[in-house]
MARROTI-56923 format. One record per residue (C-alpha): z, y, x; residue in three letters; residue number from 0. Coordinates in steps of 0.5 Angstrom, whole numbers, padded with zeros to 4 digits, m for minus. Layout:
BEGIN
      pz      py      px    aa     i
       Z       Y       X   ALA   NUM
...
END
This chain:
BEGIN
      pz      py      px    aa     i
    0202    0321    0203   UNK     0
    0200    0315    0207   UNK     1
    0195    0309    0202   UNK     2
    0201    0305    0204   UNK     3
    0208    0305    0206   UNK     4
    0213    0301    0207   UNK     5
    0221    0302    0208   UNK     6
    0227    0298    0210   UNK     7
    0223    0291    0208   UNK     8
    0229    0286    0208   UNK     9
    0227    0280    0206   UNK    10
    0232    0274    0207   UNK    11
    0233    0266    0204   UNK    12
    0238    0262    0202   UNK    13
    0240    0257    0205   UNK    14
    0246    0253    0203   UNK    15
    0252    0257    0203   UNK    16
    0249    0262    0208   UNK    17
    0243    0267    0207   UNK    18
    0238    0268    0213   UNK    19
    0235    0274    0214   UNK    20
    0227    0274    0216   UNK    21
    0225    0281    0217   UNK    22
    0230    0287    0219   UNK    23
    0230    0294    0217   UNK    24
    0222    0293    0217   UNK    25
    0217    0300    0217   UNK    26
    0210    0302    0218   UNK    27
    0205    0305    0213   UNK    28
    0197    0304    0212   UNK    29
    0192    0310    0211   UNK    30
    0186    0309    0207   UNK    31
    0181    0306    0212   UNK    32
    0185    0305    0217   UNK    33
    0186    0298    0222   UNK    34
    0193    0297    0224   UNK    35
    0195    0290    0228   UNK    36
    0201    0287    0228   UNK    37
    0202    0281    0233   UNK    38
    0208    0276    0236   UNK    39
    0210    0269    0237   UNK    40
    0210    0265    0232   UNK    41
    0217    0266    0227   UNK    42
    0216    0273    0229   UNK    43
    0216    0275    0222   UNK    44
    0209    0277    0221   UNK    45
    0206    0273    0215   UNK    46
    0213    0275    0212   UNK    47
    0212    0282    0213   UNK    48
    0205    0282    0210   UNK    49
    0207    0277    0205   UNK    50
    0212    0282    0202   UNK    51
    0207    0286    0200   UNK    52
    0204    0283    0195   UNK    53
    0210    0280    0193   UNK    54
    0208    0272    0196   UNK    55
    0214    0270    0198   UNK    56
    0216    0262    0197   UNK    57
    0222    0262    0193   UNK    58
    0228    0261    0194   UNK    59
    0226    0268    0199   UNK    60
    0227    0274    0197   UNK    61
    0226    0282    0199   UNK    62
    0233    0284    0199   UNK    63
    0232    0292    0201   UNK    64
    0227    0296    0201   UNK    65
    0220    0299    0199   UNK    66
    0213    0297    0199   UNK    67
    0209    0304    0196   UNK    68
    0202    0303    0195   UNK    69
    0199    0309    0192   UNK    70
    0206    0312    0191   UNK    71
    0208    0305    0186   UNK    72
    0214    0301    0188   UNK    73
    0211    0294    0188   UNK    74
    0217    0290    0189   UNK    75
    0219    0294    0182   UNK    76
    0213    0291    0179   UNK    77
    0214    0285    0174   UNK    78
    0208    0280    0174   UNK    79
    0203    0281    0169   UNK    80
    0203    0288    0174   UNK    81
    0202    0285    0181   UNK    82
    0197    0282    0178   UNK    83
    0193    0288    0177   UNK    84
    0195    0289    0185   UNK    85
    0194    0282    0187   UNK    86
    0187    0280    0189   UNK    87
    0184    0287    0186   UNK    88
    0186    0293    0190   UNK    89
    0190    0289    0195   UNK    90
    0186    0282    0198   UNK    91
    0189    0277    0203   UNK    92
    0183    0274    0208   UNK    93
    0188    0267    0210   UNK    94
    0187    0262    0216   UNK    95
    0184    0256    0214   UNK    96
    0178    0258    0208   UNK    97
    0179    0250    0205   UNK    98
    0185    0252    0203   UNK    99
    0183    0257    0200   UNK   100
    0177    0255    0198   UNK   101
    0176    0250    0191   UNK   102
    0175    0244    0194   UNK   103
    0171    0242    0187   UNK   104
    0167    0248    0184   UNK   105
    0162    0252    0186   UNK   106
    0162    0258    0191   UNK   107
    0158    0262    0185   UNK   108
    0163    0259    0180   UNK   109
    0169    0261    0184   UNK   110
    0166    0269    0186   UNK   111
    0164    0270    0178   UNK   112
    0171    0267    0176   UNK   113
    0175    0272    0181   UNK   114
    0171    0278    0178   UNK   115
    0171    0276    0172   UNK   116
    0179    0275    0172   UNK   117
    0180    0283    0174   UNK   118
    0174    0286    0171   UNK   119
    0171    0286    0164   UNK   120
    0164    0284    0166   UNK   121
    0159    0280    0164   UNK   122
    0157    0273    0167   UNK   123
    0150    0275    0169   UNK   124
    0152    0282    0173   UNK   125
    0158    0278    0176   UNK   126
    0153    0273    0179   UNK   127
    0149    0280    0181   UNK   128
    0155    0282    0185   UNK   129
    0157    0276    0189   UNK   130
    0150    0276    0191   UNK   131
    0150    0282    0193   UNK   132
    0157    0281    0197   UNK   133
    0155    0274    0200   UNK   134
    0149    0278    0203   UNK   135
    0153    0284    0206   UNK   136
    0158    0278    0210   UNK   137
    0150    0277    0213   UNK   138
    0150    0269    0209   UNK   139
    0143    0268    0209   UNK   140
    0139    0265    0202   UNK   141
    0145    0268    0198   UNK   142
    0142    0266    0192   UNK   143
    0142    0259    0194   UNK   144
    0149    0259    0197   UNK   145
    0152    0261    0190   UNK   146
    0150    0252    0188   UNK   147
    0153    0251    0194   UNK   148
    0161    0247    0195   UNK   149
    0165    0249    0201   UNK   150
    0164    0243    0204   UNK   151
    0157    0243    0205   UNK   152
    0159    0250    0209   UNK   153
    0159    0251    0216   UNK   154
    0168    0254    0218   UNK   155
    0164    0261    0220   UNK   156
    0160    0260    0213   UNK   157
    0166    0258    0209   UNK   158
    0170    0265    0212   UNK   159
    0164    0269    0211   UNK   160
    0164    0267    0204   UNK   161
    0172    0268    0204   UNK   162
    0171    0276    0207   UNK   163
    0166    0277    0201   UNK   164
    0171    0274    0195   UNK   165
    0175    0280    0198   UNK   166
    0171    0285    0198   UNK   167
    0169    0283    0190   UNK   168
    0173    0288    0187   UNK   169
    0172    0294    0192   UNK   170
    0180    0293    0194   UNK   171
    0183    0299    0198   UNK   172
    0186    0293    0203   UNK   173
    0186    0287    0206   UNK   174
    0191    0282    0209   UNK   175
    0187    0278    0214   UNK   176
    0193    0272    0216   UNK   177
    0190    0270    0223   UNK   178
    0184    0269    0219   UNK   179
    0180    0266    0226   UNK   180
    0184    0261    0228   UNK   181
    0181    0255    0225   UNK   182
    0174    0258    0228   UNK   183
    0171    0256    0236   UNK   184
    0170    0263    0240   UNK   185
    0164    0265    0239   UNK   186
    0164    0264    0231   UNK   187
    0171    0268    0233   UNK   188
    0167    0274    0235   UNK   189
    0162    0274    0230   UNK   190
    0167    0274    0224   UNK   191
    0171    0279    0227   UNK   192
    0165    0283    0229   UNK   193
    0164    0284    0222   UNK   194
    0170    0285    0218   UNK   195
    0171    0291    0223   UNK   196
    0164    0294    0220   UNK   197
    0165    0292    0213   UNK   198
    0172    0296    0213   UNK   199
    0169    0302    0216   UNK   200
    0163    0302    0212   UNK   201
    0167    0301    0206   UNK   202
    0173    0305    0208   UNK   203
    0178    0298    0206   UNK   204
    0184    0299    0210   UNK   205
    0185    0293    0214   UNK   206
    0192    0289    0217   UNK   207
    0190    0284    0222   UNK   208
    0196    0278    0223   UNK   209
    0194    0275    0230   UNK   210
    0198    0272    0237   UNK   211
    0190    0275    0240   UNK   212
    0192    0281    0243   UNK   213
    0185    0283    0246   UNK   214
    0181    0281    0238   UNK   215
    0188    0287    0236   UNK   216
    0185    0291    0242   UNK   217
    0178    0291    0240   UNK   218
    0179    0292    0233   UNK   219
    0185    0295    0231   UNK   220
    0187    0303    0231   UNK   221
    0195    0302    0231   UNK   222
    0199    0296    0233   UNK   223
    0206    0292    0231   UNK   224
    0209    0289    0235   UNK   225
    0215    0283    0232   UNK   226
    0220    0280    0235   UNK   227
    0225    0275    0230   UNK   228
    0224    0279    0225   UNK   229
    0224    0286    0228   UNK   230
    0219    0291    0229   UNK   231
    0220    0292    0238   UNK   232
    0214    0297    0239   UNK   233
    0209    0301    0235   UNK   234
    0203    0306    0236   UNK   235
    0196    0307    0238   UNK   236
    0194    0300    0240   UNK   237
    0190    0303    0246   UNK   238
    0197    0307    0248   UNK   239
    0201    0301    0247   UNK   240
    0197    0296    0251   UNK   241
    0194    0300    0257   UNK   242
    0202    0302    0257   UNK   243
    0206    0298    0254   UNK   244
    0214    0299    0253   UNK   245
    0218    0293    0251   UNK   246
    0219    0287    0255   UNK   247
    0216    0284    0250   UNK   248
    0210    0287    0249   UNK   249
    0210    0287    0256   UNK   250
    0211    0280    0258   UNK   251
    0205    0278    0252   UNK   252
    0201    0283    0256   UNK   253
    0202    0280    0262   UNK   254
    0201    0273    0259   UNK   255
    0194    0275    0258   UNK   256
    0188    0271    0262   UNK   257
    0186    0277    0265   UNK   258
    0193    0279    0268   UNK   259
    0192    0273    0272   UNK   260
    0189    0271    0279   UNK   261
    0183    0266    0277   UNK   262
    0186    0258    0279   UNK   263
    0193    0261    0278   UNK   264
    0198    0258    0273   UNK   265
    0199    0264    0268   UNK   266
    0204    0268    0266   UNK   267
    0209    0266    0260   UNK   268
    0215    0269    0257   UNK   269
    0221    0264    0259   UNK   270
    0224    0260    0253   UNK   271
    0223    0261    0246   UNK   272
    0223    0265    0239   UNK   273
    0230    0264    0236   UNK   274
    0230    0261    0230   UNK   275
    0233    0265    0224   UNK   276
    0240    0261    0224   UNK   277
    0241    0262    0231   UNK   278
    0238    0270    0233   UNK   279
    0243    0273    0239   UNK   280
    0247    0278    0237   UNK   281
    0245    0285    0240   UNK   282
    0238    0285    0242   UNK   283
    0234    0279    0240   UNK   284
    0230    0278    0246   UNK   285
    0237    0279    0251   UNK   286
    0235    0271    0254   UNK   287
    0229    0272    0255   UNK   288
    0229    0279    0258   UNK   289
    0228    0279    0265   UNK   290
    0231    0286    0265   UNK   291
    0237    0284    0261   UNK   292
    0245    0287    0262   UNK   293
    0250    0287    0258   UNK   294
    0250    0293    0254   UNK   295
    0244    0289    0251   UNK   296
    0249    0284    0248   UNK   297
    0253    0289    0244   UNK   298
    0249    0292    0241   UNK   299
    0241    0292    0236   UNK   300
    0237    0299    0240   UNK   301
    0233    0302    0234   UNK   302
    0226    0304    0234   UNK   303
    0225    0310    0237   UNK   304
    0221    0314    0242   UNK   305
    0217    0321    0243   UNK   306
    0210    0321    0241   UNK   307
    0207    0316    0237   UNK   308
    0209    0310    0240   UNK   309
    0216    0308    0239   UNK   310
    0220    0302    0242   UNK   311
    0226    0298    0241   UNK   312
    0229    0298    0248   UNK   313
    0236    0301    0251   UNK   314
    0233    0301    0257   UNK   315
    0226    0304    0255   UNK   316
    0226    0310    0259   UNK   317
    0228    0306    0266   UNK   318
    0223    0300    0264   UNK   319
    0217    0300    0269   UNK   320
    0211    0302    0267   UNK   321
    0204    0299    0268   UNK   322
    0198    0301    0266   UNK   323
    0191    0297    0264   UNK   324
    0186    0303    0264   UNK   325
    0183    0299    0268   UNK   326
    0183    0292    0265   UNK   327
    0177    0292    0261   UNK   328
    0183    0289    0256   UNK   329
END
């Protein structure tokens, strides 16, 4: 039994008089220290998907249908008091900007003690201990002096490192990272995910990485999601799906990616946008944007499926030409 499965996750908003639905009939499961990426547009349904897990749903949304099994217990059956014993301890969430994520008025050493404490029985001095220890682990140097520090006085890298180590600090058997590199320059980029990947593989930590970034999914992840308007349109192994993608979607993310394109050249782009969540197109979602469209792909919504590990959401999946980027270093 995988470490986490979800099953038909639907989640909807209330909006008035009507309802809108954000994520569809969502599936895809998580072994124990196993690396899975799910990517797409803005408004994809991404952050709701990983949200869903623990239960972080701005109200008034809500998860409508479906299963969040973690260790073979239902979290969307689990009151408060028991989420939190999930939440922040066996289940961590890295997000995008660490300031908002970060006090900005107490100390690192505070915040790291006061988190472990809140999980744990645990003394303050040992508490002390192991935030040194895990300050140490994300490589931040003179750890003991960076405990008396405030997040302001950090660099935007230092602060991320600092928010990958109050993660770590309960030994959790996941982590959420929600675009957790966006807010850094490229170079701190490499760095930070760099070292995520060695800290999940060193402590066997499943990991669930959120991004647009299509080459940080392919350099870290094993498995890939791809989202569109709130569904799943292709998924499995990521090198399998990148180097030979099958939904007009992916391919069309693919193919928007600099090294697809002549050097001078304008790049490529999928044409239009993501719908919103009051105005999807019926049938397939992605039907105006499809440049292999017809109208069989306005009548009716393609399930997921495929032989092999890889599975697509397309009618037209079996005649879709394929291209393969074994070669692209991507």
């Amino acid at each position: 039994m995988a470490l986490l499965e979800v099953k038909g996750l639907e989640v909807e908003f209330p909006l008035g008089r009507k309802t809108l639905q954000a994520l569809h009939g969502v599936d895809f499961s998580l072994d124990r220290g196993e690396r899975l990426g799910i990517v797409g547009e803005s408004g994809a349904g991404k952050s709701v998907a990983a949200f869903s897990i623990l239960n972080l749903i701005s109200r008034p949304g809500r998860i409508s249908e479906g299963e969040v099994l973690f260790d073979g217990t239902d979290l969307t059956r689990l009151d408060d008091a028991a989420m939190r014993e999930i939440r922040g301890n066996k289940i961590s969430m890295i997000f995008q900007d660490p300031m908002m994520t970060l006090n900005p008025v107490l100390t690192i050493g505070t915040q790291m003690i006061e988190c472990l404490q809140a999980h744990r029985e645990i003394s303050k001095e040992d508490a002390r201990k192991i935030s040194i220890d895990k300050l140490k682990e994300v490589m931040i140097p003179s750890a003991e002096n960076r405990m008396e520090s405030y997040p302001h006085e950090l660099s935007g890298g230092m602060r991320q490192r600092v928010v990958i180590a109050i993660a770590l600090l309960t030994d959790p058997s996941i982590i959420i990272a929600d675009e957790p590199t966006t807010a850094l320059d490229v170079t701190i980029q490499a760095e930070i995910m760099v070292l995520m990947l060695a800290l999940c593989k060193n402590n066997n930590v499943g990991l669930i990485l959120i991004t647009h970034d299509l080459a940080v999914v392919s350099q870290v992840t094993e498995r890939i999601m791809v989202m569109y308007a709130g569904r799943v349109v292709e998924q499995g192994p990521t090198r399998e799906v990148i180097q030979n993608p099958g939904h007009p979607y992916t391919r069309g993310l693919i193919k928007a990616l600099p090294q697809e394109n002549i050097p001078g050249a304008r790049l490529n782009q999928i044409p239009g946008s993501m719908p919103s969540l009051d105005a999807i197109p019926a049938g397939c979602a992605f039907n105006p944007r499809c440049e292999f469209v017809d109208l069989e792909c306005h009548n009716a919504i393609p399930p997921l499926c495929g032989e092999g590990e890889q599975k697509i959401a397309c009618i037209h999946r079996d005649r879709i030409p394929r291209f393969n980027l074994s070669e692209k270093g991507i």
